[in-house]
PDB file of N, CA, C and O in Angstrom, chain B, residues numbered from 101:
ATOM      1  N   UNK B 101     185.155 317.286 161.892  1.00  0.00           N
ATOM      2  CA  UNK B 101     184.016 316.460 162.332  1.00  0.00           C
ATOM      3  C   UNK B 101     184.213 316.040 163.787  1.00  0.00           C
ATOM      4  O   UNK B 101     183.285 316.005 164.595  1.00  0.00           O
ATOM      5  N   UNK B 102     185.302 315.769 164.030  1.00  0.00           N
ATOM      6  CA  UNK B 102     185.935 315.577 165.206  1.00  0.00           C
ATOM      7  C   UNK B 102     185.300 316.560 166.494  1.00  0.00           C
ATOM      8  O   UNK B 102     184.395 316.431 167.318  1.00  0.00           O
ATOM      9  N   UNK B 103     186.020 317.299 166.260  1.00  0.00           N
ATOM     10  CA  UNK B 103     185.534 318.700 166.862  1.00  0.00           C
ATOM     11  C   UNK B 103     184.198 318.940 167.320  1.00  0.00           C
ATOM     12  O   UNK B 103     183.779 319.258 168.433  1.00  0.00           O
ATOM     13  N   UNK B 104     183.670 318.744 166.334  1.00  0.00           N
ATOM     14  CA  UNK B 104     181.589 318.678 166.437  1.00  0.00           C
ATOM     15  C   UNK B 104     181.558 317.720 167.318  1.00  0.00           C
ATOM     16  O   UNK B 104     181.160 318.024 168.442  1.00  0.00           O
ATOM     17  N   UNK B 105     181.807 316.865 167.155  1.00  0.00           N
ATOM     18  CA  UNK B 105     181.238 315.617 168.059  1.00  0.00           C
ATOM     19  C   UNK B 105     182.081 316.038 169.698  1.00  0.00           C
ATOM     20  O   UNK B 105     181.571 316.071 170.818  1.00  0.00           O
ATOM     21  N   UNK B 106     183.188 316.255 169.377  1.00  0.00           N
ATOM     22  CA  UNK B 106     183.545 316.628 171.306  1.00  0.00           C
ATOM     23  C   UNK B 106     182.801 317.902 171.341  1.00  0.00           C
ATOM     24  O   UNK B 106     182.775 318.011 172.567  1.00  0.00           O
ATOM     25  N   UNK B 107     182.223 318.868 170.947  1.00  0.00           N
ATOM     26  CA  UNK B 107     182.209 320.055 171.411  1.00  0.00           C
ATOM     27  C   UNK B 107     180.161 319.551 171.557  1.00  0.00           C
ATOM     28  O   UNK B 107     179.467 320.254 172.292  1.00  0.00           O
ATOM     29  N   UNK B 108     179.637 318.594 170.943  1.00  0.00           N
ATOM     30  CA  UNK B 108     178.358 318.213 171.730  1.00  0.00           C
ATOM     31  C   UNK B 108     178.499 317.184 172.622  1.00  0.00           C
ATOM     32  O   UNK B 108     177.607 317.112 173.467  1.00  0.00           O
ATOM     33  N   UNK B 109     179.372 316.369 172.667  1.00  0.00           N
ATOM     34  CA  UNK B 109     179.953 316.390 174.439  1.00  0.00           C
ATOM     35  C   UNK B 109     179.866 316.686 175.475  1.00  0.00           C
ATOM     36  O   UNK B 109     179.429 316.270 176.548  1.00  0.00           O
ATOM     37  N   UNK B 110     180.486 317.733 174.937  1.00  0.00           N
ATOM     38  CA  UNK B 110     180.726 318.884 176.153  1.00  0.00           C
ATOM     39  C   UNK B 110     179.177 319.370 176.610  1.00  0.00           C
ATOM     40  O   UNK B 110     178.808 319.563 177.768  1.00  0.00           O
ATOM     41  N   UNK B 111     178.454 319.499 175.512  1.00  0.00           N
ATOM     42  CA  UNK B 111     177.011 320.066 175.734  1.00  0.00           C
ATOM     43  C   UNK B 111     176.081 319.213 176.528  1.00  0.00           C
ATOM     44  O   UNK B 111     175.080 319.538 177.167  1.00  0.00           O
ATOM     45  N   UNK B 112     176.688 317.942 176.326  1.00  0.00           N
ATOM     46  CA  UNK B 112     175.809 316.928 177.101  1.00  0.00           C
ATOM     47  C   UNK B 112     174.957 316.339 176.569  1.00  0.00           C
ATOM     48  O   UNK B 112     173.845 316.067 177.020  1.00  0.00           O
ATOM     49  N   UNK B 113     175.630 315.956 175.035  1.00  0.00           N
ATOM     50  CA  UNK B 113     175.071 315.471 173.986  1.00  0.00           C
ATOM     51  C   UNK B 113     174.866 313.707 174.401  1.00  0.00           C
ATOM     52  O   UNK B 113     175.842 313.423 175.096  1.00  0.00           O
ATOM     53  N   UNK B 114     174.223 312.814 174.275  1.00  0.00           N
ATOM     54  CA  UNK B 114     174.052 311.679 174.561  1.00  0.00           C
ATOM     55  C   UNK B 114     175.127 311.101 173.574  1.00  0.00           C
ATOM     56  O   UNK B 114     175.962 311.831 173.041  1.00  0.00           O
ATOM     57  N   UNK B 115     175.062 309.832 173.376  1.00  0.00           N
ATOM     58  CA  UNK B 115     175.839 308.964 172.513  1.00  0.00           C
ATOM     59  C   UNK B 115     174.874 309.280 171.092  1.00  0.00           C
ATOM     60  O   UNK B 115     175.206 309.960 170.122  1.00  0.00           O
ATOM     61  N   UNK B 116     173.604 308.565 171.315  1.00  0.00           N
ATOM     62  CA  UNK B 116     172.917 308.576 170.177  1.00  0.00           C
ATOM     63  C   UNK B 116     172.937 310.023 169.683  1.00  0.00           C
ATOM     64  O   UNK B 116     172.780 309.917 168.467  1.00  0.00           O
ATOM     65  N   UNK B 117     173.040 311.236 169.969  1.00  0.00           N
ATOM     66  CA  UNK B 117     173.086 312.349 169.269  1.00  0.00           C
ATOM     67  C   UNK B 117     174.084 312.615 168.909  1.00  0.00           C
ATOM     68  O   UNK B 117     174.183 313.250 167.859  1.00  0.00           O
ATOM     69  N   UNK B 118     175.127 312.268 169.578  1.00  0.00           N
ATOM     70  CA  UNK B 118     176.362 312.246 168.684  1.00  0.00           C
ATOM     71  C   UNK B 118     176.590 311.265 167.398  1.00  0.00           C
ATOM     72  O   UNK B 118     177.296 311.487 166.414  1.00  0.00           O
ATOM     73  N   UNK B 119     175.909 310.285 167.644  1.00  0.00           N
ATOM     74  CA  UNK B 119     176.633 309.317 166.329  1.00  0.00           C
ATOM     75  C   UNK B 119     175.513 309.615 165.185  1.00  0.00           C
ATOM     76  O   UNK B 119     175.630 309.377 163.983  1.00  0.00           O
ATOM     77  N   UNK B 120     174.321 310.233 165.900  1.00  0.00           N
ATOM     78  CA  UNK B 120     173.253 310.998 164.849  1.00  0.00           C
ATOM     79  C   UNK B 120     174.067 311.928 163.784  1.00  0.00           C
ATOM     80  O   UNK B 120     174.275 311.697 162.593  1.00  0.00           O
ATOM     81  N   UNK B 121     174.537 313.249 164.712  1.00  0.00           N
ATOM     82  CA  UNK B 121     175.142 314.411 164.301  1.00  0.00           C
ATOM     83  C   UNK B 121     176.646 313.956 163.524  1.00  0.00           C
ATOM     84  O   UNK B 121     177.024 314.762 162.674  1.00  0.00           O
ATOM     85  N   UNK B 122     177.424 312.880 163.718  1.00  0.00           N
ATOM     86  CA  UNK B 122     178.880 312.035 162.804  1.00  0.00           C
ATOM     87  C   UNK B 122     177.989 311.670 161.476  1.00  0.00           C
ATOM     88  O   UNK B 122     178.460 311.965 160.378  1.00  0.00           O
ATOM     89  N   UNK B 123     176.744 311.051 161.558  1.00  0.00           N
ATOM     90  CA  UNK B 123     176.211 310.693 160.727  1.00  0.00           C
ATOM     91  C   UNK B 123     175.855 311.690 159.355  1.00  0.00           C
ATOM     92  O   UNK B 123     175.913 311.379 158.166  1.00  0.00           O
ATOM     93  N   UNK B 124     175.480 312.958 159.961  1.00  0.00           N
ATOM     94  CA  UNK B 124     174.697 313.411 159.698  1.00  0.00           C
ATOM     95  C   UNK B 124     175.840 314.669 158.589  1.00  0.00           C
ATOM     96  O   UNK B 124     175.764 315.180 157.471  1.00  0.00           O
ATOM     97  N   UNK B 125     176.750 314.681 159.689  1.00  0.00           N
ATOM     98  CA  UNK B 125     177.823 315.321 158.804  1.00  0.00           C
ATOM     99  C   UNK B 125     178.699 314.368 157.502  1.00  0.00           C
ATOM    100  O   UNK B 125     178.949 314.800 156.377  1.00  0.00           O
ATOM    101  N   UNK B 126     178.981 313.277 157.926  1.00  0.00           N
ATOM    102  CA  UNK B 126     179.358 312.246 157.293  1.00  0.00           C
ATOM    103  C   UNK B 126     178.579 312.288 155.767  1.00  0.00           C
ATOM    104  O   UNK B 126     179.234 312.078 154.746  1.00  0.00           O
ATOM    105  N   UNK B 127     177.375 312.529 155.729  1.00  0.00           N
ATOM    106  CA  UNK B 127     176.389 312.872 154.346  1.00  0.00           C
ATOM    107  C   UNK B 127     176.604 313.525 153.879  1.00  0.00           C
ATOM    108  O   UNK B 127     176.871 313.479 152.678  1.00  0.00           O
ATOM    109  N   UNK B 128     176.603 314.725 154.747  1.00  0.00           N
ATOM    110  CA  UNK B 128     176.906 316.136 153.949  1.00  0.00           C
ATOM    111  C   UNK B 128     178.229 316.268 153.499  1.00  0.00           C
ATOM    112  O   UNK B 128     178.308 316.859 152.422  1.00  0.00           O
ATOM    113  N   UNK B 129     179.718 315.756 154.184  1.00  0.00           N
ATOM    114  CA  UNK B 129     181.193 315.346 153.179  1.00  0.00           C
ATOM    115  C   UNK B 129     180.792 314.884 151.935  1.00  0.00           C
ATOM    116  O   UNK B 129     181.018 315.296 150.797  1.00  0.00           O
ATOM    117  N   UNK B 130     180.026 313.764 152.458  1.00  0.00           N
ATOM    118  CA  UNK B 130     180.540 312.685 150.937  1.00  0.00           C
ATOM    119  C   UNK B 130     179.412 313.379 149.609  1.00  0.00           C
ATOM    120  O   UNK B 130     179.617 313.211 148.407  1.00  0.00           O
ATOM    121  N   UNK B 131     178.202 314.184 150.212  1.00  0.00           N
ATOM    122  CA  UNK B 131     177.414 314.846 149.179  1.00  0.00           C
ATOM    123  C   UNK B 131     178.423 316.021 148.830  1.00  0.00           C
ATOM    124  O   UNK B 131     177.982 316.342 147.727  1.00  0.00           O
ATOM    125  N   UNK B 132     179.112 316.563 148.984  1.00  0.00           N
ATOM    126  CA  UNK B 132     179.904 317.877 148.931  1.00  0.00           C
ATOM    127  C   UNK B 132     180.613 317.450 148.230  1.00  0.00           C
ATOM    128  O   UNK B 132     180.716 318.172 147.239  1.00  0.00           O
ATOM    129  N   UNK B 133     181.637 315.994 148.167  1.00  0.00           N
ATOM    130  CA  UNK B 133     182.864 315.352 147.464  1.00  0.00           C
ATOM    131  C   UNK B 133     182.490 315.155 146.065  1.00  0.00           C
ATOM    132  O   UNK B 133     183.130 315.460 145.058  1.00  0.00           O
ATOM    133  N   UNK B 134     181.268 314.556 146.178  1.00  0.00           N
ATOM    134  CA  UNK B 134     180.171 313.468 144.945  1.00  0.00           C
ATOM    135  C   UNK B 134     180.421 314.925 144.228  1.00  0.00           C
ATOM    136  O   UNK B 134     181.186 315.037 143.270  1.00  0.00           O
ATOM    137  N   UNK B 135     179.808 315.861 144.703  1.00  0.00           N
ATOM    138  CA  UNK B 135     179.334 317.248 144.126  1.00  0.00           C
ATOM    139  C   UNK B 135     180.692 317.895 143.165  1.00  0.00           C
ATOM    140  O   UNK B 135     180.788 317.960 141.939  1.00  0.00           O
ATOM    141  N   UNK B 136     181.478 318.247 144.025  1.00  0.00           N
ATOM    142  CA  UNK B 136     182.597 318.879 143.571  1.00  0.00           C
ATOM    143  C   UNK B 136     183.446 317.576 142.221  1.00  0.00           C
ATOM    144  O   UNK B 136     183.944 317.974 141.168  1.00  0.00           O
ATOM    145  N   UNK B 137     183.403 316.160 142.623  1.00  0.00           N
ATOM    146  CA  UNK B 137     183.776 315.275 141.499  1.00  0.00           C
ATOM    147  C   UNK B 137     183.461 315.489 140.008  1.00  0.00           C
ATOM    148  O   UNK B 137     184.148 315.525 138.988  1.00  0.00           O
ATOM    149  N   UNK B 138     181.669 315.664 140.384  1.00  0.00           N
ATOM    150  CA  UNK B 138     180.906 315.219 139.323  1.00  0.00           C
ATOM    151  C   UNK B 138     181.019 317.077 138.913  1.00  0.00           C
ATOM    152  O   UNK B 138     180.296 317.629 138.084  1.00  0.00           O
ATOM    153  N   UNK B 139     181.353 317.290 139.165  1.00  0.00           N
ATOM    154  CA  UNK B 139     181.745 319.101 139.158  1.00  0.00           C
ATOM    155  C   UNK B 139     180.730 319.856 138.499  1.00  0.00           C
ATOM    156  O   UNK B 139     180.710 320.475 137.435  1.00  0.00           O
ATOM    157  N   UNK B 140     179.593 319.578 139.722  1.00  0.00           N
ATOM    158  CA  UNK B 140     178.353 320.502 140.323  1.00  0.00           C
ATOM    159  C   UNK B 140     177.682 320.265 141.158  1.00  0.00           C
ATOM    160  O   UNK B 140     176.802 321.060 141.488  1.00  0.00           O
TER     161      UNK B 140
END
C-alpha cells in the first residue's frame, strides 16, 4: 500500500488523492480479509 501511495507521488498525485487512493485500498484489504475469514 505503501508503495501505491509513493509511486502517485511521484506522479504528482495531490495529498487528497493520495489519502483517497490509502483509502480506497484500505477497503479493498479489509473486504479481501472479511472475505477469505468468512471463507468466501
Amino acid at each position: 500500500v505503501e508503495n501505491e501511495i509513493n509511486r502517485l507521488w511521484k506522479e504528482g498525485a495531490t495529498l487528497e488523492e493520495a489519502a483517497e487512493a490509502g483509502a480506497r485500498l484500505a477497503k479493498q484489504y479489509w473486504k479481501k480479509k472479511n472475505a477469505d475469514k468468512s471463507g468466501g
